[in-house]
Every structure is written in C-alpha cells, then in structure tokens.
N, C-alpha and C positions, 0 to 999 in steps of 0.2 A: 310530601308537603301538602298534596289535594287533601289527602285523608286528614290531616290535621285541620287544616282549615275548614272542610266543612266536616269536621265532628272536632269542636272545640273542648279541650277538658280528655280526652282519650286518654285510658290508661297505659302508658307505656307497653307493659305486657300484651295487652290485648292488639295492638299495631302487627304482630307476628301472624296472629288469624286475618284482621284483617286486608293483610298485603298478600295472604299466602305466600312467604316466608315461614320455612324450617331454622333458620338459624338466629337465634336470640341474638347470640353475640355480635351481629350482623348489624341488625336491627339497631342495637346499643349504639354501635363504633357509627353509624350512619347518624344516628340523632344527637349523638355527642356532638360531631362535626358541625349539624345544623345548629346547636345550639352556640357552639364556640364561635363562628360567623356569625351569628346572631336573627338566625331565619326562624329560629323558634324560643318559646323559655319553656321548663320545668317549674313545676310544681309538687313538693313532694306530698306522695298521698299514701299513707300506710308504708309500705315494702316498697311500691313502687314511683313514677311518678306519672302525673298529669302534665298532658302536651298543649302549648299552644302555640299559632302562629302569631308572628311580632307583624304587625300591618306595615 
C-alpha cells in the first residue's frame, strides 16, 4: 500500500520489482483483494493496469 501511495499511477507489473516479489500471481491475488475492500482502484493501461490509493 506505501508503494502505491507514494508512487501514484504504478504500473501493476512493475509492483513485482518494486516489492522484490518473484511471484506475479502473488502480487495479482494481493491487489485484487485491496482493490475488492476498496484500499485501492485500477486503471486500465495497455496490458496492464495503473494503481492508485482510495484516500
């Protein structure tokens, strides 16, 4: 959640370097959750999507 908030806009993908996180699907099933509770929204960007936190 740090990492979203202060880099707003983060491409989904790129969350796995920046966490140093090996596992994509990890990463996914974790942001899906924050998004369903409502701690963050997507935006889709190309392939992937754009992260942000909900204030």
């Amino acid at each position: 959640m740090k990492t979203i908030k202060e880099n707003p806009g983060t491409l989904q993908k790129d969350i796995k370097k920046l966490k140093n996180v090996e596992d994509g699907k990890k990463v996914a099933n974790v942001l899906y959750y924050m998004e369903l509770y409502g701690k963050i929204r997507k935006e889709k960007s190309g392939n992937t999507n754009q992260l942000f936190a909900v204030q």
